[in-house]
N, CA and C atoms as an extended XYZ file, in Angstrom:
420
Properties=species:S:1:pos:R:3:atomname:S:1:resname:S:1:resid:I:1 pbc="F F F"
N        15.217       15.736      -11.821 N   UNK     1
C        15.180       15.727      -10.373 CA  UNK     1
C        15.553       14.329       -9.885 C   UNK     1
N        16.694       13.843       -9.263 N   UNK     2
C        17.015       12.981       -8.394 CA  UNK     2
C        16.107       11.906       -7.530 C   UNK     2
N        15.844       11.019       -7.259 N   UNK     3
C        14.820       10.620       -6.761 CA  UNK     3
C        15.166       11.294       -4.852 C   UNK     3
N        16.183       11.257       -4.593 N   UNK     4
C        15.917       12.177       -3.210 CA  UNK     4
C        15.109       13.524       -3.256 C   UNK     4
N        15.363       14.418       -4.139 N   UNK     5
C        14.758       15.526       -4.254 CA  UNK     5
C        13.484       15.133       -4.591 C   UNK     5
N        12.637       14.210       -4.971 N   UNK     6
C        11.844       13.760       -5.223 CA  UNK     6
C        11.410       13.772       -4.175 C   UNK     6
N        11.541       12.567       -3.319 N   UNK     7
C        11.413       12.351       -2.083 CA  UNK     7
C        11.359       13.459       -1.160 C   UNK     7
N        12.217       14.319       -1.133 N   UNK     8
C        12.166       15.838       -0.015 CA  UNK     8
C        10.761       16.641       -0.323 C   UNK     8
N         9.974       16.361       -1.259 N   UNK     9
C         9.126       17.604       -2.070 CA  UNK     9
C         7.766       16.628       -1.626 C   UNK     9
N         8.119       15.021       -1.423 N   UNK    10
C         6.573       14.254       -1.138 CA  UNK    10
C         6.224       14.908       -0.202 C   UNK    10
N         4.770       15.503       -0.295 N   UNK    11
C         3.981       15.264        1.129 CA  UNK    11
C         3.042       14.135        1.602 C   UNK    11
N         2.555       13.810        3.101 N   UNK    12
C         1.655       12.938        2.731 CA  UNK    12
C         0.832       12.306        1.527 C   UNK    12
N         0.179       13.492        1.003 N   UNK    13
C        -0.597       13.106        0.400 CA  UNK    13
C        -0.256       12.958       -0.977 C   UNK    13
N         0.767       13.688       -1.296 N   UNK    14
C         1.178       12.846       -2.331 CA  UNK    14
C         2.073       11.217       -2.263 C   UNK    14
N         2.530       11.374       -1.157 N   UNK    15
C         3.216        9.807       -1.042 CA  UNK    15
C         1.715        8.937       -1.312 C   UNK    15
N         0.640        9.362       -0.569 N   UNK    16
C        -0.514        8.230       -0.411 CA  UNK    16
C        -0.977        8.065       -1.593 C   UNK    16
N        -0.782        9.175       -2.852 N   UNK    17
C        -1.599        9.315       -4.151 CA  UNK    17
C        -0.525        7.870       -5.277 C   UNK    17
N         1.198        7.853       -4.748 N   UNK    18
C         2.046        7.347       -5.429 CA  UNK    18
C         1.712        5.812       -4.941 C   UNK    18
N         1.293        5.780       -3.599 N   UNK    19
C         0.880        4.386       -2.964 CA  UNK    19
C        -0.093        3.459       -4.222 C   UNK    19
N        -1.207        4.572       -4.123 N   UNK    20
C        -2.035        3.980       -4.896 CA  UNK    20
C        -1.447        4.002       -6.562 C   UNK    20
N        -0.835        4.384       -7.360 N   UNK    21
C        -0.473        4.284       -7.810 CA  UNK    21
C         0.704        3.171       -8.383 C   UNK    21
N         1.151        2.625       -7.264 N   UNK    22
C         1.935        1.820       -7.349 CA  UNK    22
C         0.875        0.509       -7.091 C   UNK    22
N         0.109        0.467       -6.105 N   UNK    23
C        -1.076       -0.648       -6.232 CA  UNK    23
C        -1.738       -0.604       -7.085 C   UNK    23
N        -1.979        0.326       -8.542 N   UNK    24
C        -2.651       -0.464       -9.789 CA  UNK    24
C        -2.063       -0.838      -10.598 C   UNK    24
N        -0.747       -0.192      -10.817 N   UNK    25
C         0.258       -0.411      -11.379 CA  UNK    25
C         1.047       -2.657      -11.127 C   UNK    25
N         0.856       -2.721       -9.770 N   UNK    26
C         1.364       -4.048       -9.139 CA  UNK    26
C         2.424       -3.711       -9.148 C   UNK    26
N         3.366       -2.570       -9.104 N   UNK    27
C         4.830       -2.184       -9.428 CA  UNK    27
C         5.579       -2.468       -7.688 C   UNK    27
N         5.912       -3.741       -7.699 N   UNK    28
C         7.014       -3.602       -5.715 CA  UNK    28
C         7.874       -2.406       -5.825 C   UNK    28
N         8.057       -2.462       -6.944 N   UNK    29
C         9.439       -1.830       -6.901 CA  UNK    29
C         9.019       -0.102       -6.679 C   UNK    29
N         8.037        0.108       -7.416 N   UNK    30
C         7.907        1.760       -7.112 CA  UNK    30
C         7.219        1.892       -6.000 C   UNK    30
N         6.909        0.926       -5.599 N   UNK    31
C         6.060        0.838       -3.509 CA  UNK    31
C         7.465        1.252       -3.065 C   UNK    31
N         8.288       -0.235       -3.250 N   UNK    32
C         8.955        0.306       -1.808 CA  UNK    32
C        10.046        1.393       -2.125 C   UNK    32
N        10.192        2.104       -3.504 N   UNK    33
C        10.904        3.033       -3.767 CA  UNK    33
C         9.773        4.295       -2.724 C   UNK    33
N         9.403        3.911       -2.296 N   UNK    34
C         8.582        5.366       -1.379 CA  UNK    34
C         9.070        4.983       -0.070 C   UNK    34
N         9.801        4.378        0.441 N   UNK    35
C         9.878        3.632        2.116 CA  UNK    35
C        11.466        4.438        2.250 C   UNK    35
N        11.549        4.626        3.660 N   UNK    36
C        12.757        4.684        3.846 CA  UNK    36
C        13.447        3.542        4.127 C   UNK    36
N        14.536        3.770        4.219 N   UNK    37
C        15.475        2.006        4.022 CA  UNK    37
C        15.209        1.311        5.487 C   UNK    37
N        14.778        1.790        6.359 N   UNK    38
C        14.752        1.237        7.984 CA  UNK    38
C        12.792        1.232        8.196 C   UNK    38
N        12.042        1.213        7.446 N   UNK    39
C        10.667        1.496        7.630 CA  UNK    39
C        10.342        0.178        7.466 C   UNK    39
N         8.810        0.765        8.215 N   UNK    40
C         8.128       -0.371        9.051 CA  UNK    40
C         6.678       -0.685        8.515 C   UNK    40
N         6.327       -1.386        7.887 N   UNK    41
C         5.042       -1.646        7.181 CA  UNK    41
C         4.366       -2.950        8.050 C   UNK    41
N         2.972       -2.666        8.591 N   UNK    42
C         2.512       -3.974        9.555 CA  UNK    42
C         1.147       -3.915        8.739 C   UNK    42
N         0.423       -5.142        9.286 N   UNK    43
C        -0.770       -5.501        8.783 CA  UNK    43
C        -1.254       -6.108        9.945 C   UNK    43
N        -2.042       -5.136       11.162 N   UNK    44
C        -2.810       -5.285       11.926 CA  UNK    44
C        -3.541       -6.441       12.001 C   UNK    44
N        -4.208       -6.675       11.204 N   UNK    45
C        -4.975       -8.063       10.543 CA  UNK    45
C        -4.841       -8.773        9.723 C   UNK    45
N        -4.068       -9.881       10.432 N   UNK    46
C        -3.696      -10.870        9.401 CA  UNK    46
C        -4.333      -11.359        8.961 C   UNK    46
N        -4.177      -12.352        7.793 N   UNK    47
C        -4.134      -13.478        7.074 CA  UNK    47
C        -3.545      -14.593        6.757 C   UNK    47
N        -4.232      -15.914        6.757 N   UNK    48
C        -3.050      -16.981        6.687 CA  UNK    48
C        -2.023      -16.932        5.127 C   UNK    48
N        -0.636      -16.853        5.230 N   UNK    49
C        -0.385      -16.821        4.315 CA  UNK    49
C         0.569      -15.596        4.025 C   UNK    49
N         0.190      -14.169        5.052 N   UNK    50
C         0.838      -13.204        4.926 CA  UNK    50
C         1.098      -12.545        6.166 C   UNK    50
N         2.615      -11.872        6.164 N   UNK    51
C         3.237      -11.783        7.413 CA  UNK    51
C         3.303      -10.779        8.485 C   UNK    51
N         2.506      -10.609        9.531 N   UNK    52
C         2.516       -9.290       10.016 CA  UNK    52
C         2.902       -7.857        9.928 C   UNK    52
N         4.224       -7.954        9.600 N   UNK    53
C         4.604       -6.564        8.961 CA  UNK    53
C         5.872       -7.065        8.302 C   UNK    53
N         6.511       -6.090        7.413 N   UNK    54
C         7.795       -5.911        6.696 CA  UNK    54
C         8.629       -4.867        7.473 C   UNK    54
N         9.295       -5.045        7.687 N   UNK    55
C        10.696       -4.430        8.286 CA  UNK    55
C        11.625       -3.800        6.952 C   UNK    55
N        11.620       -2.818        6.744 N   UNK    56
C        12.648       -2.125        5.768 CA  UNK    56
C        11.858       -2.006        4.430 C   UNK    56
N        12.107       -1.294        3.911 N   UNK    57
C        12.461       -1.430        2.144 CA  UNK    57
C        12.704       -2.173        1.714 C   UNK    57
N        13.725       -3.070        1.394 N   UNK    58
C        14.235       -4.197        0.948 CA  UNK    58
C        12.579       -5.513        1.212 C   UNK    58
N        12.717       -5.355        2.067 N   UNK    59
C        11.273       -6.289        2.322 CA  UNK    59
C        10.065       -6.088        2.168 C   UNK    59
N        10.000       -4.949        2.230 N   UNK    60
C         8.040       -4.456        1.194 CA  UNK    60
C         8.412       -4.831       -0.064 C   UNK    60
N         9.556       -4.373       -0.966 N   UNK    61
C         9.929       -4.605       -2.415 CA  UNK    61
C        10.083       -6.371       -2.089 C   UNK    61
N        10.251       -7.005       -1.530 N   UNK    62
C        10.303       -8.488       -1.656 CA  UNK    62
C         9.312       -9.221       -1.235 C   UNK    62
N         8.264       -8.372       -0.601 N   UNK    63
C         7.185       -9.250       -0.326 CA  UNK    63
C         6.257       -9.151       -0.722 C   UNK    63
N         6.458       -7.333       -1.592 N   UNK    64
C         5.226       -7.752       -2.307 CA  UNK    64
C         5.477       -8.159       -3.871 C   UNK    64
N         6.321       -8.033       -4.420 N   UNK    65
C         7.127       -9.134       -5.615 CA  UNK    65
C         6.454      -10.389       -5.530 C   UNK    65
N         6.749      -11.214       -3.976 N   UNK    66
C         6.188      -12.124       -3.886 CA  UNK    66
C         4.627      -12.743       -4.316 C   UNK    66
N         4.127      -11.343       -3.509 N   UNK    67
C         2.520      -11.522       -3.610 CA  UNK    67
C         2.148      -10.968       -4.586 C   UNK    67
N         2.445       -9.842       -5.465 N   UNK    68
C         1.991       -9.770       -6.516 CA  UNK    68
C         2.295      -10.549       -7.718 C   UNK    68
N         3.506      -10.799       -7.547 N   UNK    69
C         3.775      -11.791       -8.691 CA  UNK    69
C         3.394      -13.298       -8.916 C   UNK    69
N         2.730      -13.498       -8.060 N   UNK    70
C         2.028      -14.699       -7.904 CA  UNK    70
C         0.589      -14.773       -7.790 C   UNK    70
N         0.027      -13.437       -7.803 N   UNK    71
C        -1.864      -13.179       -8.010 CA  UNK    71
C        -1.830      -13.055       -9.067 C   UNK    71
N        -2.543      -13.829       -9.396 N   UNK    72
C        -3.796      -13.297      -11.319 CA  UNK    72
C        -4.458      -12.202      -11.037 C   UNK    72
N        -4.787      -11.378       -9.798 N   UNK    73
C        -5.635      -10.488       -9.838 CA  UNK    73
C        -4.869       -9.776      -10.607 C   UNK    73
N        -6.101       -8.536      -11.533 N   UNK    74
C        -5.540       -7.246      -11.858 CA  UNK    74
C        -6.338       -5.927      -10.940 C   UNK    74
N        -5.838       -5.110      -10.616 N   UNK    75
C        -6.360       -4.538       -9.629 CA  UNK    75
C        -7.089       -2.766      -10.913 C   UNK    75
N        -8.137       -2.931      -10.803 N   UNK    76
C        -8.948       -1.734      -11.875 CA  UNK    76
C        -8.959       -0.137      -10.999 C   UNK    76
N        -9.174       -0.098       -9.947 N   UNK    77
C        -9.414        0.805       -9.473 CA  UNK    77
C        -8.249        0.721       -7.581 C   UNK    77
N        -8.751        2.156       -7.171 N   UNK    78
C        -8.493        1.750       -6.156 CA  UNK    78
C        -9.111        3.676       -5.694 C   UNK    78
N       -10.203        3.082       -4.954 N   UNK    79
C       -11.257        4.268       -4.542 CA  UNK    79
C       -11.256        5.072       -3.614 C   UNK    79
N       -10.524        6.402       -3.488 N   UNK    80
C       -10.754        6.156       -2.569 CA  UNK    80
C       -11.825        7.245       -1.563 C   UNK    80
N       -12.681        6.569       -0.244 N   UNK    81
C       -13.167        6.845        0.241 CA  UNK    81
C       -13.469        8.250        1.279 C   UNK    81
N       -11.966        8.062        2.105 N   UNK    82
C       -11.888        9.417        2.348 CA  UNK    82
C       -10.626        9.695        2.944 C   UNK    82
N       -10.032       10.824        3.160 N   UNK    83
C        -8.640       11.273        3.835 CA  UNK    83
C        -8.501       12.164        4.954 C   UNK    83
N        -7.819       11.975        5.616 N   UNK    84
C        -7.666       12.627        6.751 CA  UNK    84
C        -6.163       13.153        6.848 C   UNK    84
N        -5.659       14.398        7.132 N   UNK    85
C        -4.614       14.779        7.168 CA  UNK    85
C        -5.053       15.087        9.242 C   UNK    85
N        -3.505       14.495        9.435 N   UNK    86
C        -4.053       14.715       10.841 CA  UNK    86
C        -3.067       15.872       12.045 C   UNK    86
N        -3.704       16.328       12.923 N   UNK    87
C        -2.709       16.878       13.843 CA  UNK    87
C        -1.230       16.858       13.762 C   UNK    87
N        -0.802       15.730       13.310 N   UNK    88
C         0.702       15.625       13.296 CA  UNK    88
C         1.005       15.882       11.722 C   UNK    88
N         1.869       16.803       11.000 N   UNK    89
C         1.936       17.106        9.760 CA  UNK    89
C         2.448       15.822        9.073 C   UNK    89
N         2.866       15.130        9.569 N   UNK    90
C         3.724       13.565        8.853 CA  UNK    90
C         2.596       12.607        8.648 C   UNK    90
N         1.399       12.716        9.200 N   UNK    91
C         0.390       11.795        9.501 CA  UNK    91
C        -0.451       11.772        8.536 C   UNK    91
N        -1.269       10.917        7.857 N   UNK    92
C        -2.457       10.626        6.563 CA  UNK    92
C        -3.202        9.696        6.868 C   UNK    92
N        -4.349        9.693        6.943 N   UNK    93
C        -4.791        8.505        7.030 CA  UNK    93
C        -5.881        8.338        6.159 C   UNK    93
N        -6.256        7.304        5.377 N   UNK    94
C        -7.425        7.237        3.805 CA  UNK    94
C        -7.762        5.914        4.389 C   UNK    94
N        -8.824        5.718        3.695 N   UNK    95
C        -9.776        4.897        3.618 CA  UNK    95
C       -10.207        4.548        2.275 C   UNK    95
N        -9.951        3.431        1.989 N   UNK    96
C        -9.927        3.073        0.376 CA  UNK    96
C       -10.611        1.800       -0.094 C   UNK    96
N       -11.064        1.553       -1.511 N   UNK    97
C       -11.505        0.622       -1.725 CA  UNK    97
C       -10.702       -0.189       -2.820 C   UNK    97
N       -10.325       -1.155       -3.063 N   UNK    98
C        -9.616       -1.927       -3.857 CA  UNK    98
C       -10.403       -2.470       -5.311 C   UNK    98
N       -10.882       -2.326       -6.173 N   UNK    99
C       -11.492       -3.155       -6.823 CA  UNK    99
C       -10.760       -3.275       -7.852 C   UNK    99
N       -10.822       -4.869       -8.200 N   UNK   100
C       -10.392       -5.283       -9.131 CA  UNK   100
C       -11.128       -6.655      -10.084 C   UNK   100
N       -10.556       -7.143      -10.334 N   UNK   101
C       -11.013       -8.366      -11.173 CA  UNK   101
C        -9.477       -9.603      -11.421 C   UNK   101
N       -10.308      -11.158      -10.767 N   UNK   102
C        -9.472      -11.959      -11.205 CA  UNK   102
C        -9.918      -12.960      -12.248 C   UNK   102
N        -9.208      -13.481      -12.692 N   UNK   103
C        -9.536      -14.708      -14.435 CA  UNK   103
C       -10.661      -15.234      -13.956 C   UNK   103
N       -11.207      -15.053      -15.153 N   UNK   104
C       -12.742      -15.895      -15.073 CA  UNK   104
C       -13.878      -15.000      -15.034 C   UNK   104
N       -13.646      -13.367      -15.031 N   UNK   105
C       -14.166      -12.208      -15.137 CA  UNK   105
C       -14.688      -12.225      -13.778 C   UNK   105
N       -14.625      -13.044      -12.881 N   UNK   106
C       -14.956      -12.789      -11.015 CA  UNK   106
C       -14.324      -11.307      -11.218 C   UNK   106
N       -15.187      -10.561      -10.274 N   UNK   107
C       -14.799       -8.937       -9.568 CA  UNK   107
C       -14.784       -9.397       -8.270 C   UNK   107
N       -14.202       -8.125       -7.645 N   UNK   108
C       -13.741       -7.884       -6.000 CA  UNK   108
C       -14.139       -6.457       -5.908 C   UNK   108
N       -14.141       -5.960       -4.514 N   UNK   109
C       -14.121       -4.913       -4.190 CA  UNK   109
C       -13.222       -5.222       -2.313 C   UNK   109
N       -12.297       -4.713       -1.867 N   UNK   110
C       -11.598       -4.902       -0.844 CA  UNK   110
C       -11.190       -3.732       -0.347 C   UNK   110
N       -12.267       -3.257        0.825 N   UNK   111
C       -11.881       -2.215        2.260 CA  UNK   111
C       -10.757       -1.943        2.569 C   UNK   111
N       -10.192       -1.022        2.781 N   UNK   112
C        -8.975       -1.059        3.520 CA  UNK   112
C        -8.916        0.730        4.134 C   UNK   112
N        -8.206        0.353        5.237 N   UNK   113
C        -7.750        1.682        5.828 CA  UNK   113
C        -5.707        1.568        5.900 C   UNK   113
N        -5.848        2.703        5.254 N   UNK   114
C        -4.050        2.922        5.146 CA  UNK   114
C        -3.722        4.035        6.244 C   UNK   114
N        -2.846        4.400        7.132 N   UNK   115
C        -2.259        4.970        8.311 CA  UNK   115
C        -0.705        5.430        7.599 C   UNK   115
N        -0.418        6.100        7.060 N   UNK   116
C         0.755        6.171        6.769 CA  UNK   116
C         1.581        7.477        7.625 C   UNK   116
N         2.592        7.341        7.828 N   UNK   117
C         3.615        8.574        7.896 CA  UNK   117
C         4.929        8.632        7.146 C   UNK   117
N         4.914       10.099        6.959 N   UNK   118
C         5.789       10.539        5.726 CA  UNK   118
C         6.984       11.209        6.318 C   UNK   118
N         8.185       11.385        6.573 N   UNK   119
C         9.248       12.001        6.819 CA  UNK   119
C        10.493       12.227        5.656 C   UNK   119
N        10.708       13.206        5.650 N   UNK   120
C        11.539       14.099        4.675 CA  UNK   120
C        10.574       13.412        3.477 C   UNK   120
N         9.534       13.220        2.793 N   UNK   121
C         9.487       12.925        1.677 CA  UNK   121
C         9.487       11.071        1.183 C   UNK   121
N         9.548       10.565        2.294 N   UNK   122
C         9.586        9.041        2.484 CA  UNK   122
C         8.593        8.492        3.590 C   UNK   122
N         8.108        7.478        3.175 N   UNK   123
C         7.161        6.583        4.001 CA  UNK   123
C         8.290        6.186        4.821 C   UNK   123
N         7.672        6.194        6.135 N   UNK   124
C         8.503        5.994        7.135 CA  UNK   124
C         7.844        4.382        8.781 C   UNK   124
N         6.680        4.615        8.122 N   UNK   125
C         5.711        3.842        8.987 CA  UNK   125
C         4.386        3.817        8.452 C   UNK   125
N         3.430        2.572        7.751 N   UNK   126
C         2.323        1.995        7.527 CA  UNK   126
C         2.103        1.223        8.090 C   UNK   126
N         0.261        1.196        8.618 N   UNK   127
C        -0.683        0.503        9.120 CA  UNK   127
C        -1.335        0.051        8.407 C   UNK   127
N        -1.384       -1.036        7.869 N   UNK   128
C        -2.380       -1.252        6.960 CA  UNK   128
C        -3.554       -2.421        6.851 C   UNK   128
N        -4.538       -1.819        7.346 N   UNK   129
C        -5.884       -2.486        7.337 CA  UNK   129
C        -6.549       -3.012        6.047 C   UNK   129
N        -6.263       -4.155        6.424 N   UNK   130
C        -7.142       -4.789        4.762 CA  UNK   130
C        -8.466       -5.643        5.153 C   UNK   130
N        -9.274       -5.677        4.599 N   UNK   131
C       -10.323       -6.439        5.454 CA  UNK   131
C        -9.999       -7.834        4.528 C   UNK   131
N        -9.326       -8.622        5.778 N   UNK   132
C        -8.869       -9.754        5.221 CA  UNK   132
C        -9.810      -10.553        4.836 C   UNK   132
N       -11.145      -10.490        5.331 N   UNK   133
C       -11.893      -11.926        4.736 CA  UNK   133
C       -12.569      -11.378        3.166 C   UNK   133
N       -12.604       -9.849        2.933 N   UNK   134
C       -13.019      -10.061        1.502 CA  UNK   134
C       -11.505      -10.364        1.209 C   UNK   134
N       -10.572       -9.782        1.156 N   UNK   135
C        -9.470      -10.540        0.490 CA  UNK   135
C        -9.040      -12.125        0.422 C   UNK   135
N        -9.666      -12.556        0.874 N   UNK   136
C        -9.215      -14.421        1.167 CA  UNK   136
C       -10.838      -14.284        0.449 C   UNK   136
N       -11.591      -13.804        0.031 N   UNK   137
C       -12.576      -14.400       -0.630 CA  UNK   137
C       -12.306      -14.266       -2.230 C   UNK   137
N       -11.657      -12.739       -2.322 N   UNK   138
C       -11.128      -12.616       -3.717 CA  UNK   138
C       -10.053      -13.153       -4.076 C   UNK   138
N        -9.472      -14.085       -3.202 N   UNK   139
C        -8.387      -14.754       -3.891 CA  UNK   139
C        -8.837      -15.965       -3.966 C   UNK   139
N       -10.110      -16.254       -3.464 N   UNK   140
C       -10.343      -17.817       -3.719 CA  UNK   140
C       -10.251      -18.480       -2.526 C   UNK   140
């Protein structure tokens, strides 16, 4: 199967299951292989250090290259809390927990709410809520 036909057959919830998947993995590349080439990834709540949103494909795969390839974290789990399929069939929204562990055997655990929408089989638009101050605590 083609990765378009791939893509035509995602539903939400499986795009959100490949999300996480690609966040334990640390894989950019199979993240933003889920985006359409013009999609819009924001981060409501920033952090110093990281950039409101990514504009395209090309730039989730390059920014998070960036950021993952430059954390020692390894990410163990990623929990998640709960899902919502909503009124609009393109719409998902989960609630998840991040846990992982960085060098030195320190653990984390990091909140987050993901907002995604899916069209033909592609992420097309993410919201993504991270609760930045445990994350700036698990990174040190």
């Amino acid at each position: 199967m083609s990765q378009l036909e791939t893509a035509v057959a995602r539903t939400p919830r499986e795009a959100l299951a490949a999300y996480h998947r690609a966040m334990l993995d640390k894989s950019a590349d199979d993240l933003a292989d889920l985006y359409a080439p013009d999609a819009l990834h924001e981060f409501p709540f920033t952090a110093p250090g990281f950039p409101p949103r990514y504009e395209g494909r090309e730039a989730v795969r390059a920014g998070y290259r960036a950021v993952w390839g430059a954390s020692p974290v390894r990410i163990d789990e990623v929990r998640t809390v709960s899902s919502y399929e909503t009124a609009d069939p393109e719409v998902i929204v989960a609630e998840h927990v991040v846990v992982g562990t960085i060098p030195a055997d320190a653990s984390f655990a990091v909140p987050g709410l993901l907002v995604l929408r899916v069209r033909d089989g592609l992420i097309t638009h993410v919201r993504d809520y991270m609760d930045t101050a445990a994350l700036a605590a698990a990174r040190g």
